[in-house]
C-alpha positions as CSV (number, residue, x, y, z in Angstrom):
1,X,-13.6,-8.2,-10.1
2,X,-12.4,-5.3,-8.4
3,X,-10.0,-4.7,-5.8
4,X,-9.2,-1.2,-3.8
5,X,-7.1,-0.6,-1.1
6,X,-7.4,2.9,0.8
7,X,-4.4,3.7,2.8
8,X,-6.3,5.6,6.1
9,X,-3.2,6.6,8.2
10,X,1.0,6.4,8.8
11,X,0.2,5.4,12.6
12,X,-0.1,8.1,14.7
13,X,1.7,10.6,12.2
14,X,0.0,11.3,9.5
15,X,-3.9,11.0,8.1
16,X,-4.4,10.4,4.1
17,X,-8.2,9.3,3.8
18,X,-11.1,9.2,6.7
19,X,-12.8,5.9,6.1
20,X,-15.7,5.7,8.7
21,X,-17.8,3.2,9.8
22,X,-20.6,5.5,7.8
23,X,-18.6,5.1,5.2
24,X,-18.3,1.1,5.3
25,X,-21.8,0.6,6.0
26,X,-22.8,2.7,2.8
27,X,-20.4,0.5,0.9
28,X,-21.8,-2.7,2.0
29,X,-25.1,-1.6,1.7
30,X,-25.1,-0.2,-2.1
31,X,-22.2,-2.9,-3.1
32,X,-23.9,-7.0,-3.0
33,X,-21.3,-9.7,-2.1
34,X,-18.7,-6.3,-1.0
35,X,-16.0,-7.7,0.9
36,X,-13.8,-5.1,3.5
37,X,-10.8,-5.7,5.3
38,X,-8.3,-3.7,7.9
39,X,-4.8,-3.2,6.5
40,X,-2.4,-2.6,8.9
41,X,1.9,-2.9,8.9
42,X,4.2,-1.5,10.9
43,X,3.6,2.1,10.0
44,X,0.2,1.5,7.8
45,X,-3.0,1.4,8.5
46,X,-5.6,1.1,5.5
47,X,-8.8,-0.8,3.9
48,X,-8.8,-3.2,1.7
49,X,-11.9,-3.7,-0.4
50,X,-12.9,-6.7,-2.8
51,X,-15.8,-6.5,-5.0
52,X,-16.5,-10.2,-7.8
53,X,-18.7,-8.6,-9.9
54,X,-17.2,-5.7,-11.7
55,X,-19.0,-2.6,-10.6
56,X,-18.1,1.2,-12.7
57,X,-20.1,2.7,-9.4
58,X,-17.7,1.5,-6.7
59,X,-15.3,3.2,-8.6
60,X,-17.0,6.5,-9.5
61,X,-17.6,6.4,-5.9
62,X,-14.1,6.0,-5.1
63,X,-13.3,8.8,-7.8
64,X,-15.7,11.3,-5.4
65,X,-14.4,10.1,-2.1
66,X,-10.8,9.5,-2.4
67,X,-10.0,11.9,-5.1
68,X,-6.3,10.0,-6.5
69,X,-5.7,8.9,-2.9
70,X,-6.4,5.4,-3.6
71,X,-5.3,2.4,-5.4
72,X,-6.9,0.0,-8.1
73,X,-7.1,-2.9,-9.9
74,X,-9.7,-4.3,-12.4
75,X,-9.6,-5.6,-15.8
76,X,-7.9,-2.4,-17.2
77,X,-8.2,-3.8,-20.6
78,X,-11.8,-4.6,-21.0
79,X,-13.5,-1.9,-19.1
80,X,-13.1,1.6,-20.0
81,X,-13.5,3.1,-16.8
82,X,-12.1,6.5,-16.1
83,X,-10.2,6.5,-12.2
84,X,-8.4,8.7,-10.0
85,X,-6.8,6.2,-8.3
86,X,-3.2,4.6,-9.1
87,X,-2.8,1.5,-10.1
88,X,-2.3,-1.5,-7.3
89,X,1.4,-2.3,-8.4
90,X,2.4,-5.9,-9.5
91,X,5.3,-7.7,-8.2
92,X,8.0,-6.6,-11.4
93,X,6.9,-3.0,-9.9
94,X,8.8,-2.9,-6.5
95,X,12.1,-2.4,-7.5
96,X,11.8,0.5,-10.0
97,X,9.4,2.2,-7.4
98,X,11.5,2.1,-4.1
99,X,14.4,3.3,-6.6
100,X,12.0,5.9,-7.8
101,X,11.1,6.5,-4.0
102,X,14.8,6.5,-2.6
103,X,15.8,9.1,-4.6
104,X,12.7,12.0,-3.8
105,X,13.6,10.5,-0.1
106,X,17.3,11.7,-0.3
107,X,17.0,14.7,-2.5
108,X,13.8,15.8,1.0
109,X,16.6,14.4,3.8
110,X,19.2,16.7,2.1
111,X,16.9,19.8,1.5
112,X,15.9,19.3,5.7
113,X,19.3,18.8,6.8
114,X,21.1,22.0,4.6
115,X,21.8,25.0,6.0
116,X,19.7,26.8,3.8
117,X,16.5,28.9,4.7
118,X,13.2,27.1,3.8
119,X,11.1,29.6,2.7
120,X,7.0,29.0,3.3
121,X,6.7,28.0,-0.8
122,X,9.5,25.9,-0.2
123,X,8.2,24.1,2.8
124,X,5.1,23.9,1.2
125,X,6.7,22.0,-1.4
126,X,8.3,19.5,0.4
127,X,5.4,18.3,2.5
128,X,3.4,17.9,-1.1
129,X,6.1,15.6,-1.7
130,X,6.2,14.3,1.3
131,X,2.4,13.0,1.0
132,X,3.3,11.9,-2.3
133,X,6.0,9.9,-0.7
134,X,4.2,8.4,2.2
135,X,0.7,7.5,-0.7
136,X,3.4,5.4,-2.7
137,X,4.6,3.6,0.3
138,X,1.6,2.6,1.4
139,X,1.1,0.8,-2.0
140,X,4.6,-0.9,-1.7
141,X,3.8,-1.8,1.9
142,X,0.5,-3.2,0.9
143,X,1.6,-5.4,-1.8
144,X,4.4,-6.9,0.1
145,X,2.0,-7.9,2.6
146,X,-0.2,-9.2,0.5
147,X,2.8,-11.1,-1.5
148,X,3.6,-12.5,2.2
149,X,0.4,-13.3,3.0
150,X,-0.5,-15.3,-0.3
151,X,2.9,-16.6,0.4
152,X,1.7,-18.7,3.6
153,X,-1.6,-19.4,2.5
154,X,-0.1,-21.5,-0.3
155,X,2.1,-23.6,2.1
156,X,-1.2,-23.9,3.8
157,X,-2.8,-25.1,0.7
158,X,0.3,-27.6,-0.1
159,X,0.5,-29.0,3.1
160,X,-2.9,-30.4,2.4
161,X,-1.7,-32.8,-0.4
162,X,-1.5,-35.9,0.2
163,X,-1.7,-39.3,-1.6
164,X,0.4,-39.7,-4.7
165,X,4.2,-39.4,-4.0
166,X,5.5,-37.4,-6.7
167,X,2.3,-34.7,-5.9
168,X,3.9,-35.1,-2.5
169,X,7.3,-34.2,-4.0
170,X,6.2,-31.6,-5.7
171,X,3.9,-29.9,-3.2
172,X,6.9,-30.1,-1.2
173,X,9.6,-28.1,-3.8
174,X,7.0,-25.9,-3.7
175,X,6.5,-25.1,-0.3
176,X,10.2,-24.8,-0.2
177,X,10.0,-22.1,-2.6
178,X,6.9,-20.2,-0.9
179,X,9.3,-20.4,2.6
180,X,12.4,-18.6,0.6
181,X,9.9,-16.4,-0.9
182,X,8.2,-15.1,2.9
183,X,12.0,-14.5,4.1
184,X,12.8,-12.2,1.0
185,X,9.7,-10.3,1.4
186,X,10.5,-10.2,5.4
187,X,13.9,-9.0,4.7
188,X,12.4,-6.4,1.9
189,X,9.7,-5.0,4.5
190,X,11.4,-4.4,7.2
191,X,14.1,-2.5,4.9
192,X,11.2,-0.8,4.1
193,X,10.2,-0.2,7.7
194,X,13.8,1.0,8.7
195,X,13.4,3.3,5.2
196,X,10.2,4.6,6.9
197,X,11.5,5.2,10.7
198,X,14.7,7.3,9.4
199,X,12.5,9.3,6.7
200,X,9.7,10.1,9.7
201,X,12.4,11.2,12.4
202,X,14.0,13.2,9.9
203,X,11.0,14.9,9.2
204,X,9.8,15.3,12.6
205,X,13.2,16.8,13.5
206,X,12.9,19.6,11.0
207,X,9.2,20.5,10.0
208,X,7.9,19.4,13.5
209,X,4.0,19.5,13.6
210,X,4.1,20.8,9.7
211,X,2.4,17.6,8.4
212,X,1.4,15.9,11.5
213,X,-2.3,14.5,11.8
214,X,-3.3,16.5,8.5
215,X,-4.6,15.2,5.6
């Protein structure tokens, strides 16, 4: 098994990968059984790609395409595959990445809003970190939608039970737990979002057209 996801674009800002239609018709041509999917959140837009059968030339393709501008996940431990890509994060990631994150975010906001000169190297600097910003993001954004979205497919799943009471009771605890589970992940996405709409201003107020619609 292999799954990809590609962020494409920060909506109407910034592009980080072209992903044609070419592009998916190769993949689903070469790749049997490929599955690909639009990602899209409020400032996101991406593809997400699903593969069963473990396949080293989807990712050697990926490698050539993408460069390290994607993100990954296969059976780390049993293939020895080499990849450009990062990692798809796990659940225990978030919080040590949007700390991680804050703290380039703050450290870019106070550079912007000094009264220093910003010499070209300088500037240069920043927006490398700035796309480096935005890349991890996208793969925080991406899991919590996918955490949401697995989220309400298992109430979907649960509500489906029916028949023996205490499968009942159960399916209903947990459906319970999947419902506080969607509101956490609301509540951590649209911090996220609000994260993103400051961070993007900020930028846009400073560096103007410096990073806009490049990739």
């Amino acid at each position: 098994m292999i799954e990809i996801f590609i962020p494409t674009e920060i909506k109407g800002y910034l592009e980080v990968n072209c992903f044609s239609k070419k592009l998916e018709n190769i993949l689903k041509n070469t790749f049997f059984g490929i599955i690909i999917k639009d990602f899209e959140s409020a400032y996101f837009l991406g593809k997400y790609i699903y593969l069963k059968n473990f396949d080293e030339d989807l990712i050697i393709f990926c490698n050539g395409e993408f460069g390290k501008n994607y993100f990954l996940d296969f059976d780390f431990s049993k293939y020895n595959i080499g990849y450009l890509g990062t990692k798809i994060l796990s659940e225990n990631d978030i919080g040590n990445n949007v700390n991680d994150i804050d703290k380039k975010i703050l450290k870019i906001i106070t550079d912007l809003k000094s009264n220093k000169l910003l010499t070209n190297s300088k500037k240069d600097l920043i927006i490398k970190e700035i796309k480096n910003i935005f890349f991890g993001l996208s793969g925080i954004s991406f899991l919590l939608v996918s955490l949401r979205e697995k989220s309400i497919s298992n109430i979907d799943e649960l509500s489906q039970i029916k028949g023996k009471i205490d499968l009942e009771s159960q399916a209903t605890l947990l459906k319970e737990t999947s419902k506080t589970k969607i509101l956490e992940l609301d509540l951590f996405i649209k911090k996220l979002d609000n994260k993103l709409n400051l961070f993007i201003n900020t930028i846009k107020e400073h560096l103007k057209n410096s990073t806009s619609r490049k990739k």
